[in-house]
VMD Tcl script that builds the backbone (N, CA, C; Angstrom):
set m [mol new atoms 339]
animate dup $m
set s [atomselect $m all]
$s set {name element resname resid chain x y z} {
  {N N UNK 1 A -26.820 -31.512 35.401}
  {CA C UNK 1 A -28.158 -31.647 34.882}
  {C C UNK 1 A -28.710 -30.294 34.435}
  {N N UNK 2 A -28.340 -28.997 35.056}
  {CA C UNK 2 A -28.888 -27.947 34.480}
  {C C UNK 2 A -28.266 -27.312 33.414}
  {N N UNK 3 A -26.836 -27.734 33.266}
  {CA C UNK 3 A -26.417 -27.571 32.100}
  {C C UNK 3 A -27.361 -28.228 30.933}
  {N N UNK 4 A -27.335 -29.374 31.008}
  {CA C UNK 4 A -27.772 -30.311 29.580}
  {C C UNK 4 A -29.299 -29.762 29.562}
  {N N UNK 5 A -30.321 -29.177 30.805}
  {CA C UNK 5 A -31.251 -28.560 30.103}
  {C C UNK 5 A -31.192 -27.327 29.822}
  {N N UNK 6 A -30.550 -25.974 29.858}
  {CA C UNK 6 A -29.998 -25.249 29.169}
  {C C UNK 6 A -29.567 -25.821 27.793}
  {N N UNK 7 A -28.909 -26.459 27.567}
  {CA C UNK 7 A -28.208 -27.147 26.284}
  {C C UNK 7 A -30.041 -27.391 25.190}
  {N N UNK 8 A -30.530 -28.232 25.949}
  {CA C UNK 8 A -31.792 -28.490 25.531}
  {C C UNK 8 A -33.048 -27.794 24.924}
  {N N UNK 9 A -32.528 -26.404 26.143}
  {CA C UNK 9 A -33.638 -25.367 25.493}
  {C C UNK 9 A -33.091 -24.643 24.592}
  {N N UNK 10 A -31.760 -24.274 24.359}
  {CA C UNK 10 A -31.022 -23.655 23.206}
  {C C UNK 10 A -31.138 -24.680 21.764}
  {N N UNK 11 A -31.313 -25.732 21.829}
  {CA C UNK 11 A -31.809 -26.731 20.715}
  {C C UNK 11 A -32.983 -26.488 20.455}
  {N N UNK 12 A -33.940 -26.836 21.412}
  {CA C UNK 12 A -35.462 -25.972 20.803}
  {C C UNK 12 A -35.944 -24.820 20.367}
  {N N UNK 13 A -34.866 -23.834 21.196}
  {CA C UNK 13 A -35.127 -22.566 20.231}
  {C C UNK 13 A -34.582 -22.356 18.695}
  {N N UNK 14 A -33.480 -22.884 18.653}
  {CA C UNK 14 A -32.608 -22.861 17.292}
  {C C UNK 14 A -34.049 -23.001 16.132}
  {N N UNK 15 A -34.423 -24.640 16.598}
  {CA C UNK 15 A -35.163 -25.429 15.462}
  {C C UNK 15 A -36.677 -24.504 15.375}
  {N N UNK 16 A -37.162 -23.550 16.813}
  {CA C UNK 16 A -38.417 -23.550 16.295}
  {C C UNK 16 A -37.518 -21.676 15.786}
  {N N UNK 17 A -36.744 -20.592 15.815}
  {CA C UNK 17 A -36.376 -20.124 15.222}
  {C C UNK 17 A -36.416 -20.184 13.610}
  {N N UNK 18 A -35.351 -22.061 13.314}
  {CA C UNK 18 A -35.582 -21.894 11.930}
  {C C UNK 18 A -36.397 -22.818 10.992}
  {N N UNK 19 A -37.469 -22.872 11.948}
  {CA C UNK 19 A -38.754 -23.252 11.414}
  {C C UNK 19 A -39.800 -22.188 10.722}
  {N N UNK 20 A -39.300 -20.658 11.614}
  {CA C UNK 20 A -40.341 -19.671 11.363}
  {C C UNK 20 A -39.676 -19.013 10.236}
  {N N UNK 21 A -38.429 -19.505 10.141}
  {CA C UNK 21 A -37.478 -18.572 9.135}
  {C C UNK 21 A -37.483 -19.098 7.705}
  {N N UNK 22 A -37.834 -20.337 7.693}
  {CA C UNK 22 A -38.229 -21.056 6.721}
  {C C UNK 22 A -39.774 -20.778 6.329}
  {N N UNK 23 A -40.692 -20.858 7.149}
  {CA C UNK 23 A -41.793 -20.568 6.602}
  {C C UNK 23 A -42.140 -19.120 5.985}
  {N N UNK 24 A -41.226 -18.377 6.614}
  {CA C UNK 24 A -41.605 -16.857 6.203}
  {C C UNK 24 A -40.300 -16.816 4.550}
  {N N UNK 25 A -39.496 -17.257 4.555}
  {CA C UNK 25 A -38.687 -17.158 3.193}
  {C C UNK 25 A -39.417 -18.339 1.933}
  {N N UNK 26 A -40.193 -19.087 2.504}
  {CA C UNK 26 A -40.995 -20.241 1.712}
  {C C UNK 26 A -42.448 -19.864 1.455}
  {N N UNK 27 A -42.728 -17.990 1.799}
  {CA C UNK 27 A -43.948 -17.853 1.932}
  {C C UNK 27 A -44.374 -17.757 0.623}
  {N N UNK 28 A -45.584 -17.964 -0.232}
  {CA C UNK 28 A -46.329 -17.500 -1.632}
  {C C UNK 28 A -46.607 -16.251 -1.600}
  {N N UNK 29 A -46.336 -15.059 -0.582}
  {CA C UNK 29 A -46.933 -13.810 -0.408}
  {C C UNK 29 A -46.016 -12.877 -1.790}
  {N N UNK 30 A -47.173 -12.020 -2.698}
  {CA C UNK 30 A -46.170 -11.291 -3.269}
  {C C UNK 30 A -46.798 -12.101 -4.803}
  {N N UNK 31 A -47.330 -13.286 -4.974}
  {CA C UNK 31 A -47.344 -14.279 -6.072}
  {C C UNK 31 A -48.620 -14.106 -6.310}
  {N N UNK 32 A -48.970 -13.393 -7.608}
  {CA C UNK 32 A -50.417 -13.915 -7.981}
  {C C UNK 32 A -50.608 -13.509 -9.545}
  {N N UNK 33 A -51.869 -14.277 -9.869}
  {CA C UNK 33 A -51.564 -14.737 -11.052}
  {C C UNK 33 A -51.411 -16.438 -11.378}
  {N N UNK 34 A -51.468 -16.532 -13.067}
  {CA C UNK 34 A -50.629 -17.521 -13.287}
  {C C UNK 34 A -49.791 -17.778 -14.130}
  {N N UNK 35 A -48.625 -18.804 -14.211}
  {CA C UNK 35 A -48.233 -18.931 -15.714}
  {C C UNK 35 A -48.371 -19.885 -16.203}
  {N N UNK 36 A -48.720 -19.553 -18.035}
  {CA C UNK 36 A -48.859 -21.218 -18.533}
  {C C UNK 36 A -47.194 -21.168 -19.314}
  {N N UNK 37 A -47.051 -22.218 -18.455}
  {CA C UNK 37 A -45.885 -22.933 -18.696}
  {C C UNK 37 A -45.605 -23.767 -20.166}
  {N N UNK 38 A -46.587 -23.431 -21.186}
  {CA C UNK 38 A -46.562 -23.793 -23.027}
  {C C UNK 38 A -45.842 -22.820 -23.198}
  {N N UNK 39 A -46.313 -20.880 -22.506}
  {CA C UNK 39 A -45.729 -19.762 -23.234}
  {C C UNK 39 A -45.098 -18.980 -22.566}
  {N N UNK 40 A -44.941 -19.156 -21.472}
  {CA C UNK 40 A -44.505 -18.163 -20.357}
  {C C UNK 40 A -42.773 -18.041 -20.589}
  {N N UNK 41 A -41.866 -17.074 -20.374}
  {CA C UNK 41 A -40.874 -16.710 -20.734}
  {C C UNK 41 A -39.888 -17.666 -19.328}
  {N N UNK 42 A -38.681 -17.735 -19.508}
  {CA C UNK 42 A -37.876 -17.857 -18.448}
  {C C UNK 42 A -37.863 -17.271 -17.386}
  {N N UNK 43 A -37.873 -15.620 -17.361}
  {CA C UNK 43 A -38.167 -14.630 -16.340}
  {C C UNK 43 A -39.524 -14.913 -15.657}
  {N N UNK 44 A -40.247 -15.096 -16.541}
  {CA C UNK 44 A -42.224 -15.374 -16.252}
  {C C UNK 44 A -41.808 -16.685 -15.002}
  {N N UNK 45 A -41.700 -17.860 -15.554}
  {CA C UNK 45 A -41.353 -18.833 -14.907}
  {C C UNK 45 A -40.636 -18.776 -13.533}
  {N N UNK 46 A -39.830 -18.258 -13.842}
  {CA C UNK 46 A -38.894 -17.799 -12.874}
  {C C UNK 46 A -39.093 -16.878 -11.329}
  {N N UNK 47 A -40.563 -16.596 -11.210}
  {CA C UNK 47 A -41.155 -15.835 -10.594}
  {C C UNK 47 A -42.169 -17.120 -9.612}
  {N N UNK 48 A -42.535 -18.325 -10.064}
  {CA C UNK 48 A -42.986 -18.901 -9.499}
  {C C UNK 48 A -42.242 -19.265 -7.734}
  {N N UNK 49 A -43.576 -19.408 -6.848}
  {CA C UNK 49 A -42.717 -19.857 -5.132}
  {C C UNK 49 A -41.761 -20.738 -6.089}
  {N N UNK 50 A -40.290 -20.880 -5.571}
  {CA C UNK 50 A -39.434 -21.796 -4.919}
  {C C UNK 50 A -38.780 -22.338 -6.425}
  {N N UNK 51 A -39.029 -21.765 -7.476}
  {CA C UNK 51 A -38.600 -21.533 -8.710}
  {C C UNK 51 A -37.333 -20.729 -9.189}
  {N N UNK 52 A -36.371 -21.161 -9.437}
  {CA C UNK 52 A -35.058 -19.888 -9.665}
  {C C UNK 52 A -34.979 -19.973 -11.298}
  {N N UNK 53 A -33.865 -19.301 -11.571}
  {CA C UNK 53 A -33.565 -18.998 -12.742}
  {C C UNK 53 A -33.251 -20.222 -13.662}
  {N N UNK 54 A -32.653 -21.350 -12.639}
  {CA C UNK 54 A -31.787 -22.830 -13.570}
  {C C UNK 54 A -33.056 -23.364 -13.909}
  {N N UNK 55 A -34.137 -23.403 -12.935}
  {CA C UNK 55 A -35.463 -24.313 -13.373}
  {C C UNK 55 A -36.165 -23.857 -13.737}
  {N N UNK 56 A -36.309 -22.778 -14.046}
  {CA C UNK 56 A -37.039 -22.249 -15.603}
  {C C UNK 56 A -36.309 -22.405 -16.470}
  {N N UNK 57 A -34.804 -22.450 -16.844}
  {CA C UNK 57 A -34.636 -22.705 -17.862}
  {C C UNK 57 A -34.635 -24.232 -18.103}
  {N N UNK 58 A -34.626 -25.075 -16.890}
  {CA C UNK 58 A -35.181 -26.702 -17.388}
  {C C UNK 58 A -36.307 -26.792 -17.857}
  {N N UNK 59 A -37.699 -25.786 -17.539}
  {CA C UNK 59 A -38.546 -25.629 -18.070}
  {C C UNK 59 A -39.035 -25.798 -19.352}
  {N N UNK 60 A -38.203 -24.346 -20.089}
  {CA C UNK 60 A -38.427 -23.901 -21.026}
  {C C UNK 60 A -37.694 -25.093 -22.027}
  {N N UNK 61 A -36.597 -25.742 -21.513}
  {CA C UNK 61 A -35.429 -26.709 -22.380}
  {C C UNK 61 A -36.742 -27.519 -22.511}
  {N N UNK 62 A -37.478 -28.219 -21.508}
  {CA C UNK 62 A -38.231 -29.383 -21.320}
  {C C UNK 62 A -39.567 -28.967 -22.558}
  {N N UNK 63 A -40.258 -28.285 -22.440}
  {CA C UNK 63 A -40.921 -27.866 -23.385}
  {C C UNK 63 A -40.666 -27.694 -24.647}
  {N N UNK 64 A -39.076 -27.187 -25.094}
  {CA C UNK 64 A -38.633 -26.692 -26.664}
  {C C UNK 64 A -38.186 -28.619 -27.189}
  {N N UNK 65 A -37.603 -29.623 -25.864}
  {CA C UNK 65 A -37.321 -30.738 -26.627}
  {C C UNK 65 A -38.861 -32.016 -26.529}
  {N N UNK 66 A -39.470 -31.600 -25.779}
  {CA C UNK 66 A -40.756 -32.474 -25.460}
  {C C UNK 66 A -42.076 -32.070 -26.076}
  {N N UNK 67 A -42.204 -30.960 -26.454}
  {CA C UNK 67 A -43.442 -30.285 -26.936}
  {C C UNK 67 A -44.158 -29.973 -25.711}
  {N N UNK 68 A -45.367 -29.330 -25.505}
  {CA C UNK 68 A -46.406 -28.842 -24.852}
  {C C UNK 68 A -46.351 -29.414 -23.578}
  {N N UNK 69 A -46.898 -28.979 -22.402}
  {CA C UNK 69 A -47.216 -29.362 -21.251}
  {C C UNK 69 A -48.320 -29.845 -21.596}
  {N N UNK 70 A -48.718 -30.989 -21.248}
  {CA C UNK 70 A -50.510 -31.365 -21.693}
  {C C UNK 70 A -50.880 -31.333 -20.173}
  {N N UNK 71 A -50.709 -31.112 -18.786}
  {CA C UNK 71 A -51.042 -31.444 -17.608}
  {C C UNK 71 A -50.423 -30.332 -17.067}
  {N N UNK 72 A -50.425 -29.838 -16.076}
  {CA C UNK 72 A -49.885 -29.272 -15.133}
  {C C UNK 72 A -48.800 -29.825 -14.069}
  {N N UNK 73 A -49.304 -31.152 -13.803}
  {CA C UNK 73 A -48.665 -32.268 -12.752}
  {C C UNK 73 A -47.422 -32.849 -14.108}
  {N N UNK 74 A -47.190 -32.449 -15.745}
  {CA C UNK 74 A -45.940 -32.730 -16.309}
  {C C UNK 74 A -44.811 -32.065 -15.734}
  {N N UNK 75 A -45.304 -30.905 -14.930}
  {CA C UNK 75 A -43.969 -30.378 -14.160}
  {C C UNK 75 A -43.204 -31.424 -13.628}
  {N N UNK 76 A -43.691 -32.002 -13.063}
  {CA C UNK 76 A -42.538 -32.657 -12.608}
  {C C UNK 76 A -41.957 -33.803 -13.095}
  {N N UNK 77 A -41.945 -33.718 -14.444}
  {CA C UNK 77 A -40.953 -34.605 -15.206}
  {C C UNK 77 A -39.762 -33.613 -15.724}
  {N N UNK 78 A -39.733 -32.344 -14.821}
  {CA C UNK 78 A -39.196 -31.004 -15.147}
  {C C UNK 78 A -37.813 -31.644 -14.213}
  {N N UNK 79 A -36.519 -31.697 -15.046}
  {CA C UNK 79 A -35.557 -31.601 -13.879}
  {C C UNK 79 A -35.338 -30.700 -12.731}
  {N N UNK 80 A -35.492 -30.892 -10.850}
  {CA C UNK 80 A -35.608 -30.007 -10.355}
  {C C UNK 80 A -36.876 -29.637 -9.635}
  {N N UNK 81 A -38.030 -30.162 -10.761}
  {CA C UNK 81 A -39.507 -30.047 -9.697}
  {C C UNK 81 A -40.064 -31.431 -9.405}
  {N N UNK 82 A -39.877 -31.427 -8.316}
  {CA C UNK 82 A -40.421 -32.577 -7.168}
  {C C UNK 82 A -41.892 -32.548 -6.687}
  {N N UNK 83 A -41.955 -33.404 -5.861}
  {CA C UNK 83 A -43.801 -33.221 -5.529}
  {C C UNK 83 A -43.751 -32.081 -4.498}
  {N N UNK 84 A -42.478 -31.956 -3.567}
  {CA C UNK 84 A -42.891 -30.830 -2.777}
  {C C UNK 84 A -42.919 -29.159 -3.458}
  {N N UNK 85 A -42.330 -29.418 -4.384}
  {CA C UNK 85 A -41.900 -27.851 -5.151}
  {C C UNK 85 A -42.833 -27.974 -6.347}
  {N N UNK 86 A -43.800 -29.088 -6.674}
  {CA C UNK 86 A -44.527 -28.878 -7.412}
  {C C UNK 86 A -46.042 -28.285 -6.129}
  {N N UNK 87 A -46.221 -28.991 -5.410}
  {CA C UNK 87 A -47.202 -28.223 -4.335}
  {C C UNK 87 A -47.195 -26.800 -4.297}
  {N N UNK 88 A -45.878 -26.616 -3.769}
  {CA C UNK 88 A -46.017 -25.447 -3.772}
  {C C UNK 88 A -46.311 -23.980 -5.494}
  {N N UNK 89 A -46.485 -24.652 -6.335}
  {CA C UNK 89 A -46.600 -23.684 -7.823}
  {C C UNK 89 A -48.055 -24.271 -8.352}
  {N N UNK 90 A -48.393 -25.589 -7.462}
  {CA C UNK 90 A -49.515 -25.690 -8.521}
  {C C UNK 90 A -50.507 -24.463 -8.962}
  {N N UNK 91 A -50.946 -23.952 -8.129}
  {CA C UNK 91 A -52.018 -23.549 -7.584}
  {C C UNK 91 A -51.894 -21.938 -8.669}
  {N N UNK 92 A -50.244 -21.738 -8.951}
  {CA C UNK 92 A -50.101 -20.676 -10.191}
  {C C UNK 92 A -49.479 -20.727 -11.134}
  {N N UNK 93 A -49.929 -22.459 -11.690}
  {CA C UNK 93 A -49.195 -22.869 -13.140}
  {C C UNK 93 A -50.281 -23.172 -13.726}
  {N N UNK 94 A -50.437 -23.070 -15.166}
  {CA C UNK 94 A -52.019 -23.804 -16.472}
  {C C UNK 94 A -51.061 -23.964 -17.578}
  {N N UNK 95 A -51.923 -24.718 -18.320}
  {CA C UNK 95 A -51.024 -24.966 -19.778}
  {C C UNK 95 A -51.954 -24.365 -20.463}
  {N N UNK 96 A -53.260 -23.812 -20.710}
  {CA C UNK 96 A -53.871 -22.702 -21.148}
  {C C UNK 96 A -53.640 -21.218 -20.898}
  {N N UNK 97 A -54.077 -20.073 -21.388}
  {CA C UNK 97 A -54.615 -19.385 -21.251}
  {C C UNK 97 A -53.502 -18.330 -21.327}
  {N N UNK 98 A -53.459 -17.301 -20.700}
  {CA C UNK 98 A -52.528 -16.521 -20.405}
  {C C UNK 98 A -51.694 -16.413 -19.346}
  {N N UNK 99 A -50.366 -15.706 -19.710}
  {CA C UNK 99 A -49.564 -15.759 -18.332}
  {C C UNK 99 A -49.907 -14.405 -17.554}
  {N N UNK 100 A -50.700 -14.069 -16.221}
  {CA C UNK 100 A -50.556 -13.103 -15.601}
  {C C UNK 100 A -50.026 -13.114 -14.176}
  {N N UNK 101 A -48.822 -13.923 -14.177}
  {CA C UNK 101 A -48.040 -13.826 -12.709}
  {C C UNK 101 A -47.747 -12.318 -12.584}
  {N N UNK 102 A -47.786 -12.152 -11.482}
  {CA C UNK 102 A -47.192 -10.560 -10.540}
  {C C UNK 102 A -46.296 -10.980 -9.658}
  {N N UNK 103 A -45.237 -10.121 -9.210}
  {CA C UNK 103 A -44.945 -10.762 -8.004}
  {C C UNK 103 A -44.001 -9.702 -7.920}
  {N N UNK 104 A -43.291 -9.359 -6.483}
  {CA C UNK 104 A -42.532 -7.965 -6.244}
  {C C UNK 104 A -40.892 -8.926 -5.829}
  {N N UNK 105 A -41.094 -9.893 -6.207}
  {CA C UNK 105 A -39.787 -11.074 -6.399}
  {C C UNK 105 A -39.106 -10.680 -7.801}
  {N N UNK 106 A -37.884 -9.894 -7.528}
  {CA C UNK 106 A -37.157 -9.523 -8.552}
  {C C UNK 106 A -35.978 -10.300 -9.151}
  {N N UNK 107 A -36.225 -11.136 -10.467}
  {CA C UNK 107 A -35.461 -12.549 -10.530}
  {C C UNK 107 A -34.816 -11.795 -11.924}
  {N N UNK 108 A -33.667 -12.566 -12.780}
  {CA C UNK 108 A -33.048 -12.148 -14.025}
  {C C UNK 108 A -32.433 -13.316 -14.067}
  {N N UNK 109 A -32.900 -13.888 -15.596}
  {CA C UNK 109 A -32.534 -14.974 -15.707}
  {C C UNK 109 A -30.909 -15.131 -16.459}
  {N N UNK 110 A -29.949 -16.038 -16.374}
  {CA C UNK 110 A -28.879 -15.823 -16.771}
  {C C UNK 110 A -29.106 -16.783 -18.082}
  {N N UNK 111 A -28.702 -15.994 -19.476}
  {CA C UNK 111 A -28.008 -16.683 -20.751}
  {C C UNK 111 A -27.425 -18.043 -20.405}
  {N N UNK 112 A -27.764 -19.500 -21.190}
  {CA C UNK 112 A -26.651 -20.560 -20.681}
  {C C UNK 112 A -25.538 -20.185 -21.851}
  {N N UNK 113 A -24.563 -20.623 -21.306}
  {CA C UNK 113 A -23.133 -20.676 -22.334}
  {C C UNK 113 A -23.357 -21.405 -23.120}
}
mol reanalyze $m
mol bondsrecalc $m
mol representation Tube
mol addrep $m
């Protein structure tokens, strides 16, 4: 029996470990600004929380074969952005205005073949 609660508390630490490890690599810190996703570049895009290089360029594909974002919430007819990964960018995506994302998240987007 004191084995399996040993066993038990090494399970609870694991999960609340990579609970904190997740929240701190899932953090928005570093992000401000916004981009409008009509003009914003691949790299621009690419800077958004939880955004990489492939889904900005679904982005940018989604925009050059669909025309304009008219909504913000069209993200996620974006291959790749979901409701949870759209939560997390709403708040620094517009289809107006200018793009002024910042962020000390150093991304480079790759050429497709």
């Amino acid at each position: 029996m004191h084995i399996l609660r040993k066993f038990c508390s090494v399970i609870v630490l694991v999960f609340a470990i990579a609970f904190v490890c997740q929240t701190i690599c899932m953090s928005d810190e570093g992000v401000e600004g916004k981009v409008n996703i009509n003009t914003a570049t691949e790299d621009q895009i690419a800077l958004l929380p939880g955004i990489g290089p492939k889904i900005a360029i679904e982005v940018v594909n989604y925009r050059k074969n669909n025309g304009n974002f008219q909504t913000i919430e069209d993200m996620k007819k974006v291959k790749g952005v979901g409701d949870k990964k759209f939560e997390k960018i709403k708040n620094f995506v517009a289809v107006e205005g200018d793009t002024t994302v910042k962020s000390t998240k150093v991304v480079k987007v790759k050429e497709p073949k």
